[in-house]
mmCIF file of the N, C-alpha and C atoms, coordinates in Angstrom:
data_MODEL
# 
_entry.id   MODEL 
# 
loop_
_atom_site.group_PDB 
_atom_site.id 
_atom_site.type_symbol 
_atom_site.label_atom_id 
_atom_site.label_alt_id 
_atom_site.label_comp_id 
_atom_site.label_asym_id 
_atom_site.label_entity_id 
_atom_site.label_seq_id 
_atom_site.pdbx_PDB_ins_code 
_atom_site.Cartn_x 
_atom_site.Cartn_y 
_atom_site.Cartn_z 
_atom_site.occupancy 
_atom_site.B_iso_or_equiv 
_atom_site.pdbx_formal_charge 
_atom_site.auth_seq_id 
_atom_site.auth_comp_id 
_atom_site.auth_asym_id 
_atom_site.auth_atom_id 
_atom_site.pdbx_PDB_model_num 
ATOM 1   N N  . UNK A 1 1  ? 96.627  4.714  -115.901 1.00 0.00 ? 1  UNK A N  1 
ATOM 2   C CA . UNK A 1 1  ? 96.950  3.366  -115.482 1.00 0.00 ? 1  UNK A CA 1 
ATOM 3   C C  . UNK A 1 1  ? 98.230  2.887  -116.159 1.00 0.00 ? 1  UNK A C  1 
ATOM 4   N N  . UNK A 1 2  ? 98.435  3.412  -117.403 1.00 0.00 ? 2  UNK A N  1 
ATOM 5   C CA . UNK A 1 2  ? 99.451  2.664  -117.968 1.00 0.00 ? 2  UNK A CA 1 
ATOM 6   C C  . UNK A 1 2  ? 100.971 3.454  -117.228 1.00 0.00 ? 2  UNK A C  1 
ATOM 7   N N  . UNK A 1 3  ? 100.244 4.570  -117.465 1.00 0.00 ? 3  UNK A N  1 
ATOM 8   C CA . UNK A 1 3  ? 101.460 5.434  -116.286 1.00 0.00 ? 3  UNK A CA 1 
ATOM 9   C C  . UNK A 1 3  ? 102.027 4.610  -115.168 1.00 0.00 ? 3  UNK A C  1 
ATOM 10  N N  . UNK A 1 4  ? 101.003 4.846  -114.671 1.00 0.00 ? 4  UNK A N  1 
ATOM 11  C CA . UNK A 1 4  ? 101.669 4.162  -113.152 1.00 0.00 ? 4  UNK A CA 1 
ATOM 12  C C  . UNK A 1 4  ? 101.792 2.824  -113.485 1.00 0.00 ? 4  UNK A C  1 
ATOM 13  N N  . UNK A 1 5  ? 102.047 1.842  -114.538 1.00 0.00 ? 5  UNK A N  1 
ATOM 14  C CA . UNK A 1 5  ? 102.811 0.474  -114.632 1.00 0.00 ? 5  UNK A CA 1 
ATOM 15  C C  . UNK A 1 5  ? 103.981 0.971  -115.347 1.00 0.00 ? 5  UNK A C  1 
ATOM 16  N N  . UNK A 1 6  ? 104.062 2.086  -115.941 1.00 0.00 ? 6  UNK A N  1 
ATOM 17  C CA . UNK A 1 6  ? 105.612 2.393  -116.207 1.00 0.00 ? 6  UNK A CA 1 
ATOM 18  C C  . UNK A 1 6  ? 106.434 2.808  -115.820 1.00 0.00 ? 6  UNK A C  1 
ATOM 19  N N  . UNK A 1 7  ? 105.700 3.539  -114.372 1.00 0.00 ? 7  UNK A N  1 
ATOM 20  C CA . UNK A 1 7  ? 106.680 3.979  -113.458 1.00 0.00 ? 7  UNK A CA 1 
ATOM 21  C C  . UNK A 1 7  ? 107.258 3.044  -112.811 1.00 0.00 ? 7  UNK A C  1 
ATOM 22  N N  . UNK A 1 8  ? 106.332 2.179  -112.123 1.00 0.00 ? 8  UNK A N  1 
ATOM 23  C CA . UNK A 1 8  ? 106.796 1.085  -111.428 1.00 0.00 ? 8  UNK A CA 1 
ATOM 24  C C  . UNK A 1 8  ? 107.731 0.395  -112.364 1.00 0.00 ? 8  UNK A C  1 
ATOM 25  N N  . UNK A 1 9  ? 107.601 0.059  -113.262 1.00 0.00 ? 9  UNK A N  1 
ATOM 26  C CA . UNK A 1 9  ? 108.403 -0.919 -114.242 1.00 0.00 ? 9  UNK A CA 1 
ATOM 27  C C  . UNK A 1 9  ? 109.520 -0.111 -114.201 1.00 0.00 ? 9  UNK A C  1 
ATOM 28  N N  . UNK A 1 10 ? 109.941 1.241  -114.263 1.00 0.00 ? 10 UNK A N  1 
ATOM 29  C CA . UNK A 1 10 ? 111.278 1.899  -114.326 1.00 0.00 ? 10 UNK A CA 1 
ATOM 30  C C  . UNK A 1 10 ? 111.771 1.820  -112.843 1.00 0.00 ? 10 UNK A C  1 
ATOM 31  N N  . UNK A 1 11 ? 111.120 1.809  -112.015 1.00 0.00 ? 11 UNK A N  1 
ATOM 32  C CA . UNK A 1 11 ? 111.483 1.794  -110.782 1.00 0.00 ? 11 UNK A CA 1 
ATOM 33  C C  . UNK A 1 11 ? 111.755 1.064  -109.739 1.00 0.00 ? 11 UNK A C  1 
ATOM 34  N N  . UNK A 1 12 ? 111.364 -0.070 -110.304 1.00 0.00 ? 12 UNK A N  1 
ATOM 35  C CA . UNK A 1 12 ? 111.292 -1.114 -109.512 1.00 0.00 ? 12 UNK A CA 1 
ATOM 36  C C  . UNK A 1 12 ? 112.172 -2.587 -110.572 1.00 0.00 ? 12 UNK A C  1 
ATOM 37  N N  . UNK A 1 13 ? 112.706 -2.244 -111.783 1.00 0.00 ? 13 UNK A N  1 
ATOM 38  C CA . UNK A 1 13 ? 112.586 -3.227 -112.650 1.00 0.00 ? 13 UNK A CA 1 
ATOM 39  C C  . UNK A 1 13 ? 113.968 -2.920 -113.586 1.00 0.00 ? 13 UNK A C  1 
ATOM 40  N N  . UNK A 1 14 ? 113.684 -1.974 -114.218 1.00 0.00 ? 14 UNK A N  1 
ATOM 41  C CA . UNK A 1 14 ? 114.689 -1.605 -114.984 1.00 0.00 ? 14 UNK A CA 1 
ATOM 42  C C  . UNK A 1 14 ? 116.093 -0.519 -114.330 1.00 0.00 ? 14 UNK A C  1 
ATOM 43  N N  . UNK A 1 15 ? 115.616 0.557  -113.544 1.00 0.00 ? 15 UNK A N  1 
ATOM 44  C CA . UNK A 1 15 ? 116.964 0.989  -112.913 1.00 0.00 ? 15 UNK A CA 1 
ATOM 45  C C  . UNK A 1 15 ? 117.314 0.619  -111.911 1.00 0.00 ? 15 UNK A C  1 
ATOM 46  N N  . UNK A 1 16 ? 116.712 -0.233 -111.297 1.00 0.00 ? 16 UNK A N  1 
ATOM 47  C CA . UNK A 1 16 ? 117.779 -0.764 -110.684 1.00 0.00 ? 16 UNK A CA 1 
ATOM 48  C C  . UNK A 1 16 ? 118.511 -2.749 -111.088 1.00 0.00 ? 16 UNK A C  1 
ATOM 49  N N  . UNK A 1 17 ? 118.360 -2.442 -112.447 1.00 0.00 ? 17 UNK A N  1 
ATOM 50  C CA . UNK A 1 17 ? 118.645 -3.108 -112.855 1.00 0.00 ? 17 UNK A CA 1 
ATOM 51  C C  . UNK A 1 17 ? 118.286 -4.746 -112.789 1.00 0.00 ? 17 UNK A C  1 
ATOM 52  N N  . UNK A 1 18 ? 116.990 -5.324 -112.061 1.00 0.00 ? 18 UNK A N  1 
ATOM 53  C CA . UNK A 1 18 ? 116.901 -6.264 -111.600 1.00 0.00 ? 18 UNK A CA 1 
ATOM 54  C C  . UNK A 1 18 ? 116.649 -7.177 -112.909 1.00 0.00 ? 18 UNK A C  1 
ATOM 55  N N  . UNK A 1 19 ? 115.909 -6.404 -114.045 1.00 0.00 ? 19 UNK A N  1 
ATOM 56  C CA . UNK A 1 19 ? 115.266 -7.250 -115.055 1.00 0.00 ? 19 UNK A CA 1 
ATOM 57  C C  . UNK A 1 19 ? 115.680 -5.934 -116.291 1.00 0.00 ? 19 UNK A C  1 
ATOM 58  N N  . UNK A 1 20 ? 116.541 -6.940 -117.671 1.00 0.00 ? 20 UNK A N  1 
ATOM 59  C CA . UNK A 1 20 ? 116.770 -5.953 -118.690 1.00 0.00 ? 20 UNK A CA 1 
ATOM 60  C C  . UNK A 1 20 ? 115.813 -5.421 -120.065 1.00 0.00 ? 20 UNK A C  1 
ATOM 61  N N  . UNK A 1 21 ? 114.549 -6.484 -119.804 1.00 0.00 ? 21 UNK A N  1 
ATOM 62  C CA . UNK A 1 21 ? 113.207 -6.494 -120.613 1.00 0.00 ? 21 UNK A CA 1 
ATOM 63  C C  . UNK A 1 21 ? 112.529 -5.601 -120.779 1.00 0.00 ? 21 UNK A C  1 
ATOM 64  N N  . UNK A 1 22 ? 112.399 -4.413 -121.117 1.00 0.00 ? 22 UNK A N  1 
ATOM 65  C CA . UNK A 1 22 ? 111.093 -3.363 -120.886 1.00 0.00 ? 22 UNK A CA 1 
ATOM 66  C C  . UNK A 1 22 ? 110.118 -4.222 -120.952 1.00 0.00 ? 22 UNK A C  1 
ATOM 67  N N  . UNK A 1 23 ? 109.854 -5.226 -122.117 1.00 0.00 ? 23 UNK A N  1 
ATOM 68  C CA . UNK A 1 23 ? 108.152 -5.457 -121.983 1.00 0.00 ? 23 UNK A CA 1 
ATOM 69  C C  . UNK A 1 23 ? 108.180 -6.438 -120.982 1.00 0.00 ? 23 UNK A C  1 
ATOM 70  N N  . UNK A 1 24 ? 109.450 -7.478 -120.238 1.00 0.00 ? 24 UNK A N  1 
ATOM 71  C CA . UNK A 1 24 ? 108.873 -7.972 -118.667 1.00 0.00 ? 24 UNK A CA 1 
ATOM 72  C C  . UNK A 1 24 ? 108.094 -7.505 -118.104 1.00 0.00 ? 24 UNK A C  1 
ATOM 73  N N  . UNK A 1 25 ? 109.029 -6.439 -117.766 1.00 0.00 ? 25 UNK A N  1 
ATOM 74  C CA . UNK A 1 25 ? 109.199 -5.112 -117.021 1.00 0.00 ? 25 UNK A CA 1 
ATOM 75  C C  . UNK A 1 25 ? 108.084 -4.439 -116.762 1.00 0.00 ? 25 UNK A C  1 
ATOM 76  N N  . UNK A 1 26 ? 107.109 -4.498 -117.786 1.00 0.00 ? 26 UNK A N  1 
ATOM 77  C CA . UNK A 1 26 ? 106.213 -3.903 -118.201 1.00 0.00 ? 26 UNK A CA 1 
ATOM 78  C C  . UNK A 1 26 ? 104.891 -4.799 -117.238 1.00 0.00 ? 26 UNK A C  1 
ATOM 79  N N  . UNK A 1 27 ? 105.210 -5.791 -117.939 1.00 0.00 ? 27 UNK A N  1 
ATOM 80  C CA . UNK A 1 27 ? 104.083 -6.545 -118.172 1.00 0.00 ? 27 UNK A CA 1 
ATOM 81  C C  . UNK A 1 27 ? 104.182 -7.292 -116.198 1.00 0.00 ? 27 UNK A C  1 
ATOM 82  N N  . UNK A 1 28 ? 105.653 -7.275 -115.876 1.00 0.00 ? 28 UNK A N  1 
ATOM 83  C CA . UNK A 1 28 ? 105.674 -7.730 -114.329 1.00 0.00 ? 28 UNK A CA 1 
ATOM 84  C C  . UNK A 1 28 ? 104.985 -6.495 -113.550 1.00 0.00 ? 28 UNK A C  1 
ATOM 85  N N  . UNK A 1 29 ? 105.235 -5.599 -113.791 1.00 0.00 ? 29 UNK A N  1 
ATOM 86  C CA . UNK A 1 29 ? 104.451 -3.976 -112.659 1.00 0.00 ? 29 UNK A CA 1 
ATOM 87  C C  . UNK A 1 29 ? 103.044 -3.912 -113.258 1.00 0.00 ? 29 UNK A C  1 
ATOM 88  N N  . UNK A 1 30 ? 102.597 -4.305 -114.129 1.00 0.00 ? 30 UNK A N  1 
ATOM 89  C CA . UNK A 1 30 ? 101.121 -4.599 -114.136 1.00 0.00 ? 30 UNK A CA 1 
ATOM 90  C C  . UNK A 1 30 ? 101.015 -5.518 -113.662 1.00 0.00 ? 30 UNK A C  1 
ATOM 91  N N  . UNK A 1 31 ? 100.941 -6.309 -113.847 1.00 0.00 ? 31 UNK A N  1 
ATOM 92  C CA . UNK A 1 31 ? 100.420 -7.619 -112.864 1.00 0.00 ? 31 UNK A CA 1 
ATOM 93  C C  . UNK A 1 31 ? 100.343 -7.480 -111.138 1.00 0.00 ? 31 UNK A C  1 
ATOM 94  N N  . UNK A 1 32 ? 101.888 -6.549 -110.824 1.00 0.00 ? 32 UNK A N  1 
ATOM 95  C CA . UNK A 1 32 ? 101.893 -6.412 -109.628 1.00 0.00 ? 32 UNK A CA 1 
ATOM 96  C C  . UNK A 1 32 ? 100.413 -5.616 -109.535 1.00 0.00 ? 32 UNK A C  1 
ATOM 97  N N  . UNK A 1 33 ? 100.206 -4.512 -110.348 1.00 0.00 ? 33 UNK A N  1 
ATOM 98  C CA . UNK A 1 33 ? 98.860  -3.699 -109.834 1.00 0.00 ? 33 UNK A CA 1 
ATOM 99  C C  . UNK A 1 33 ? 97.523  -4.228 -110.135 1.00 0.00 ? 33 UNK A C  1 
ATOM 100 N N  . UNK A 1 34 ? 97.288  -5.220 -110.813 1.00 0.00 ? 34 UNK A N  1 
ATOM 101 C CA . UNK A 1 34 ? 96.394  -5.847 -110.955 1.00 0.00 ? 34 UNK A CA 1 
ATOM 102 C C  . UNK A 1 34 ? 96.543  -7.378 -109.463 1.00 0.00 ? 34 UNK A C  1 
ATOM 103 N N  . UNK A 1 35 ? 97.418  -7.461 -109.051 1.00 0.00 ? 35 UNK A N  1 
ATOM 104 C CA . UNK A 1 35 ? 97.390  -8.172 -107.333 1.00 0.00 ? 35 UNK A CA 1 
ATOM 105 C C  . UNK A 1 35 ? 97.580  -7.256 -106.372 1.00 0.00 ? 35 UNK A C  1 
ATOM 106 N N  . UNK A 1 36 ? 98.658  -6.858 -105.722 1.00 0.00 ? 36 UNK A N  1 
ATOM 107 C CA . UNK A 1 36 ? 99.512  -6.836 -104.683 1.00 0.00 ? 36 UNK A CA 1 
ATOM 108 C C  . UNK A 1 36 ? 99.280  -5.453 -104.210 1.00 0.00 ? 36 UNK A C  1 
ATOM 109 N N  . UNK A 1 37 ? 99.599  -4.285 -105.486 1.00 0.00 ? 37 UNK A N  1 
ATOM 110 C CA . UNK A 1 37 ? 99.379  -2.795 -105.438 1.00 0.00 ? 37 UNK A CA 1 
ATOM 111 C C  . UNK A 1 37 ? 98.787  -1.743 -105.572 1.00 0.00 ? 37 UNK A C  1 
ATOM 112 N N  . UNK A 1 38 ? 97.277  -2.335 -105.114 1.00 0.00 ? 38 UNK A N  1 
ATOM 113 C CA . UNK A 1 38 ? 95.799  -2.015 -105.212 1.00 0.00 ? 38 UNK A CA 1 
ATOM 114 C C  . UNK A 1 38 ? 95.474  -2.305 -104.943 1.00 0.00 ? 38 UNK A C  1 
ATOM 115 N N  . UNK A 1 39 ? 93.722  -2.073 -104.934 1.00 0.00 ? 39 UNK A N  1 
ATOM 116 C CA . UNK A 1 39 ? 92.443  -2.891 -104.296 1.00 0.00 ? 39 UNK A CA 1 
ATOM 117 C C  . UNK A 1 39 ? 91.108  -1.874 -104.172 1.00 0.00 ? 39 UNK A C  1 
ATOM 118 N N  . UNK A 1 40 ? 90.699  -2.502 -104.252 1.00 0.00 ? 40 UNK A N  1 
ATOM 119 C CA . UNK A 1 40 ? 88.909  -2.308 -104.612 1.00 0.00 ? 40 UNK A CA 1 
ATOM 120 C C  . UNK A 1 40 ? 88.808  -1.467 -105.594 1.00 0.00 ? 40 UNK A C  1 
ATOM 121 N N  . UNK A 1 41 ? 87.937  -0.587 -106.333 1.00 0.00 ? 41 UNK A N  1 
ATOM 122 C CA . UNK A 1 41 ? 87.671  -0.317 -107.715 1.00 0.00 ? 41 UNK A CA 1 
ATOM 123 C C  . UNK A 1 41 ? 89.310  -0.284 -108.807 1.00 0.00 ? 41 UNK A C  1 
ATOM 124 N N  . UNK A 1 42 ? 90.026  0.559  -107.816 1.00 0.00 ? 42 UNK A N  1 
ATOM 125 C CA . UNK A 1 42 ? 91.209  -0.060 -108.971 1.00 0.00 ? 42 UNK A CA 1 
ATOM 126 C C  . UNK A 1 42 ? 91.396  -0.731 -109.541 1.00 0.00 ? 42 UNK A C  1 
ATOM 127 N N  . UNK A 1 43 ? 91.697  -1.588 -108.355 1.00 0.00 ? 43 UNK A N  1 
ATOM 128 C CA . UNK A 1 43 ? 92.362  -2.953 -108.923 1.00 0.00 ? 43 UNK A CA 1 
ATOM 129 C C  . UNK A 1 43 ? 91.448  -3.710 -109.954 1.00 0.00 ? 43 UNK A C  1 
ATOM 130 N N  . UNK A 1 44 ? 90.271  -3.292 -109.706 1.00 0.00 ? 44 UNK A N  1 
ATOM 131 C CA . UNK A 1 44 ? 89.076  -4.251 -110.821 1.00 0.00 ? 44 UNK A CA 1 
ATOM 132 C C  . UNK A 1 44 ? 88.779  -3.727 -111.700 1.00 0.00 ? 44 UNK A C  1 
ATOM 133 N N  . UNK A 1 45 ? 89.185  -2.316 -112.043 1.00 0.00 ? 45 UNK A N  1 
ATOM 134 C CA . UNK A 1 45 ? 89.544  -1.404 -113.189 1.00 0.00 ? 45 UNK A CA 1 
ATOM 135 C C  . UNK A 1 45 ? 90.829  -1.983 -114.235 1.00 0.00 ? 45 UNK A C  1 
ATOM 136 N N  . UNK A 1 46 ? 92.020  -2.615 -113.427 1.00 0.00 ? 46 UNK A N  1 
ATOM 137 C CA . UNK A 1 46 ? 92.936  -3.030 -114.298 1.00 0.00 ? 46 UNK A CA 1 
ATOM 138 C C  . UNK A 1 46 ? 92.814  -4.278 -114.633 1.00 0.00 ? 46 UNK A C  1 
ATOM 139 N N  . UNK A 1 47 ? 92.093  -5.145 -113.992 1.00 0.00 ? 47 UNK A N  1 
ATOM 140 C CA . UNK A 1 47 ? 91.698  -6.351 -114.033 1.00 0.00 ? 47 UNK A CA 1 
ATOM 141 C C  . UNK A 1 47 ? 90.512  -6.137 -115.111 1.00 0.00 ? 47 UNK A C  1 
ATOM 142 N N  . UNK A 1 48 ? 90.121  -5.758 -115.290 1.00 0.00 ? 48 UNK A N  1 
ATOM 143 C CA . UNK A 1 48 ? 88.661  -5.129 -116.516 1.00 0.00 ? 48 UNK A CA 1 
ATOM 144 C C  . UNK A 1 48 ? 89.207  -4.720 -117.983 1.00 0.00 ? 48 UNK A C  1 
ATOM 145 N N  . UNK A 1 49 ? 90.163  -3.972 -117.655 1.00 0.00 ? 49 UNK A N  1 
ATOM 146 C CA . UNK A 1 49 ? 91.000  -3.627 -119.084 1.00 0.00 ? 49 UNK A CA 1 
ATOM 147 C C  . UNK A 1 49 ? 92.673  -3.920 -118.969 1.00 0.00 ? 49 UNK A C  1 
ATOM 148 N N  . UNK A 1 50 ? 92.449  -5.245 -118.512 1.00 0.00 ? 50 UNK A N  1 
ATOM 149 C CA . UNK A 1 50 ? 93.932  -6.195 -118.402 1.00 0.00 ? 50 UNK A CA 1 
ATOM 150 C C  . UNK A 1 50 ? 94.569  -5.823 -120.173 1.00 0.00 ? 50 UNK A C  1 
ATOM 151 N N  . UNK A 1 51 ? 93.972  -6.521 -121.585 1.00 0.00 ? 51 UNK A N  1 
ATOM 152 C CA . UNK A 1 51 ? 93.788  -6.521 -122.598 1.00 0.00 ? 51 UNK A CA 1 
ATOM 153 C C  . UNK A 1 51 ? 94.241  -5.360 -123.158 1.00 0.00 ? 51 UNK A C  1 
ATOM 154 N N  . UNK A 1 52 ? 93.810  -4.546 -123.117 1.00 0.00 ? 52 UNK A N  1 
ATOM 155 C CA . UNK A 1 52 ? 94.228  -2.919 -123.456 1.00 0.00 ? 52 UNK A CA 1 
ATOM 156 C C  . UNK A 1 52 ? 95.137  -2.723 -123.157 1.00 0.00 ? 52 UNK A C  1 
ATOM 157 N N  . UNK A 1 53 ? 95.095  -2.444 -121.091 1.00 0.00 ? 53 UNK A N  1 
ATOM 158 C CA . UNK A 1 53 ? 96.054  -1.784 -120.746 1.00 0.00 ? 53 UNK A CA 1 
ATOM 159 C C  . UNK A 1 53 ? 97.296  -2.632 -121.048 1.00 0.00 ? 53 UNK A C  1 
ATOM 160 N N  . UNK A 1 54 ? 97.772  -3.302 -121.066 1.00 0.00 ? 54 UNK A N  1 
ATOM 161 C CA . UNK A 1 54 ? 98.716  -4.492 -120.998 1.00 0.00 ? 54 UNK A CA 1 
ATOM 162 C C  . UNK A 1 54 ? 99.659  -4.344 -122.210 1.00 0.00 ? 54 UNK A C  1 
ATOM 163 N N  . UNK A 1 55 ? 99.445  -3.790 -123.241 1.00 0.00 ? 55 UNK A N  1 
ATOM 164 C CA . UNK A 1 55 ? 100.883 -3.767 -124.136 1.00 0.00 ? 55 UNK A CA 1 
ATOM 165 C C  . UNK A 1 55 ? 101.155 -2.165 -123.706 1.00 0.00 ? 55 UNK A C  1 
ATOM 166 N N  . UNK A 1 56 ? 102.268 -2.461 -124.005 1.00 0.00 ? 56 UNK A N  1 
ATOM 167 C CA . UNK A 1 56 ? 103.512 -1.297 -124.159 1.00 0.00 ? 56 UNK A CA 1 
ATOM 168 C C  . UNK A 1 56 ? 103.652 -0.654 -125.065 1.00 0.00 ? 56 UNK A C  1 
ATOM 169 N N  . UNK A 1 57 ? 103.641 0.790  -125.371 1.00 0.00 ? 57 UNK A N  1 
ATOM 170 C CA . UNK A 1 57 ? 103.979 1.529  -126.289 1.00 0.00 ? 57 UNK A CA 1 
ATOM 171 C C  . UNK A 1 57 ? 104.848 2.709  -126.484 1.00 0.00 ? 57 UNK A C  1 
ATOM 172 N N  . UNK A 1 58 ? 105.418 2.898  -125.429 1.00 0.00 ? 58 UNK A N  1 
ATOM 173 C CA . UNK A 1 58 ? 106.737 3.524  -124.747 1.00 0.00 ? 58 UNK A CA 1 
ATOM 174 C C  . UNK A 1 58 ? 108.024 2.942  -124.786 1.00 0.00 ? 58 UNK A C  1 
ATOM 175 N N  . UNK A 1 59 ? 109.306 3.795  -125.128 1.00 0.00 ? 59 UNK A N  1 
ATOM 176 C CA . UNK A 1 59 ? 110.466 3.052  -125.288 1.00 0.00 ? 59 UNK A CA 1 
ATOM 177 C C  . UNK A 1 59 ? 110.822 2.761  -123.641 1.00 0.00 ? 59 UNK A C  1 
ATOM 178 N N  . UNK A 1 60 ? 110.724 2.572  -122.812 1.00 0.00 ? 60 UNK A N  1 
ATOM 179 C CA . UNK A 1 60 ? 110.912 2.337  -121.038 1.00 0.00 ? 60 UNK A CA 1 
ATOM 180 C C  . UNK A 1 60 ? 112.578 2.685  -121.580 1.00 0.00 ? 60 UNK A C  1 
ATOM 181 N N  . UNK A 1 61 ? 112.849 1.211  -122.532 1.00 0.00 ? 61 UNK A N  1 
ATOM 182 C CA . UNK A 1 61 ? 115.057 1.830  -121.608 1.00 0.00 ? 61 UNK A CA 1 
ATOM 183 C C  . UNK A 1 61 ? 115.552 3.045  -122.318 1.00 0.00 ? 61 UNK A C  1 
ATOM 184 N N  . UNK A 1 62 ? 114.942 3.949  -123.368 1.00 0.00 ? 62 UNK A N  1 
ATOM 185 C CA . UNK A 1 62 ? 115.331 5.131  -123.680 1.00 0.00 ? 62 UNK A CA 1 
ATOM 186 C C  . UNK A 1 62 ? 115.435 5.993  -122.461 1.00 0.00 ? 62 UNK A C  1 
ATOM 187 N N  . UNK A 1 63 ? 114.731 5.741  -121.881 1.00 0.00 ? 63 UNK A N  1 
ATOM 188 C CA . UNK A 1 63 ? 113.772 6.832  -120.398 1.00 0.00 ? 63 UNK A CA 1 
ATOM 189 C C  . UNK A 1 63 ? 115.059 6.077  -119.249 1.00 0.00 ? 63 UNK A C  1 
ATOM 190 N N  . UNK A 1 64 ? 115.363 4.877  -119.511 1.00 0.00 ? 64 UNK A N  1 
ATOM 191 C CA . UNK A 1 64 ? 116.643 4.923  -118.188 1.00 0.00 ? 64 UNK A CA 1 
ATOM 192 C C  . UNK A 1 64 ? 117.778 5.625  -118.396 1.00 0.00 ? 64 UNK A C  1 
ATOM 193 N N  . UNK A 1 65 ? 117.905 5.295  -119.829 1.00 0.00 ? 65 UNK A N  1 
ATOM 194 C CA . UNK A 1 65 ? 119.156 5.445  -120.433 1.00 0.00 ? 65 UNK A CA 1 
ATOM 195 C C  . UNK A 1 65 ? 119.440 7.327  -120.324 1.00 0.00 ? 65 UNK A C  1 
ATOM 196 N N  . UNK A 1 66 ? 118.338 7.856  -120.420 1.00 0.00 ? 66 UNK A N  1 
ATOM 197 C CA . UNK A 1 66 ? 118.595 9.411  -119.969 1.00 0.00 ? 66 UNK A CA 1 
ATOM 198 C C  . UNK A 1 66 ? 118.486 9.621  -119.036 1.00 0.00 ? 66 UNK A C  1 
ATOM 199 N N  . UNK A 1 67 ? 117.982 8.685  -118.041 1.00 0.00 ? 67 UNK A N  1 
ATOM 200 C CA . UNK A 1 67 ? 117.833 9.567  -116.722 1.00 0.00 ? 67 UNK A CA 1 
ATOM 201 C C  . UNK A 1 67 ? 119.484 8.618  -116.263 1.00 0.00 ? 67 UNK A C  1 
ATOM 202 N N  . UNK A 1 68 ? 119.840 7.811  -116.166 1.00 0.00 ? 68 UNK A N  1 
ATOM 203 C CA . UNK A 1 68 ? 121.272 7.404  -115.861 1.00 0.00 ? 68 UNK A CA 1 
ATOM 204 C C  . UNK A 1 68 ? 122.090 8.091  -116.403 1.00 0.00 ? 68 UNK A C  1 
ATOM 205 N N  . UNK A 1 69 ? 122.276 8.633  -117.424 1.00 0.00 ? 69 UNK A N  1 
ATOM 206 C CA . UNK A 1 69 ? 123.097 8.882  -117.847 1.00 0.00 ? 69 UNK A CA 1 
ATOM 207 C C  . UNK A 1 69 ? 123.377 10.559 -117.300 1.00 0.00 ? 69 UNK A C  1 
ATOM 208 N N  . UNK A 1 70 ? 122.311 11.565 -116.642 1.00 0.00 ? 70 UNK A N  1 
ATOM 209 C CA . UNK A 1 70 ? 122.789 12.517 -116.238 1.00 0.00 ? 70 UNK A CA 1 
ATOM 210 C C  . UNK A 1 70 ? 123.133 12.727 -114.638 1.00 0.00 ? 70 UNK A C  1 
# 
């Protein structure tokens, strides 16, 4: 789960530059999957461990910064 809010957060957030925050970033592509980008046991899976899943412990702009840069 946290995966797939960091993908989205790199993908939707940080390379293409819309938002320069990792933990926005972070914390906006969860939310999206806890509404918009899911549904039924998922979504009430991330909604269940909102708390947990919800901080960040990954550098996100290290991970742009190498993949832009090659």
């Amino acid at each position: 789960m946290k995966e797939e809010a960091m993908v989205i957060a790199l993908e939707r957030y940080l390379i293409p530059k819309i938002l320069k925050d990792q933990e926005t970033s972070y914390s906006s592509a969860f939310i999206r999957i806890c509404t918009s980008l899911t549904k039924d046991w998922f979504r009430q899976f991330a909604i269940d461990n909102y708390l947990r899943l919800s901080n960040l412990d990954k550098d996100l702009l290290s991970i742009v910064h190498n993949l832009t840069k090659k």
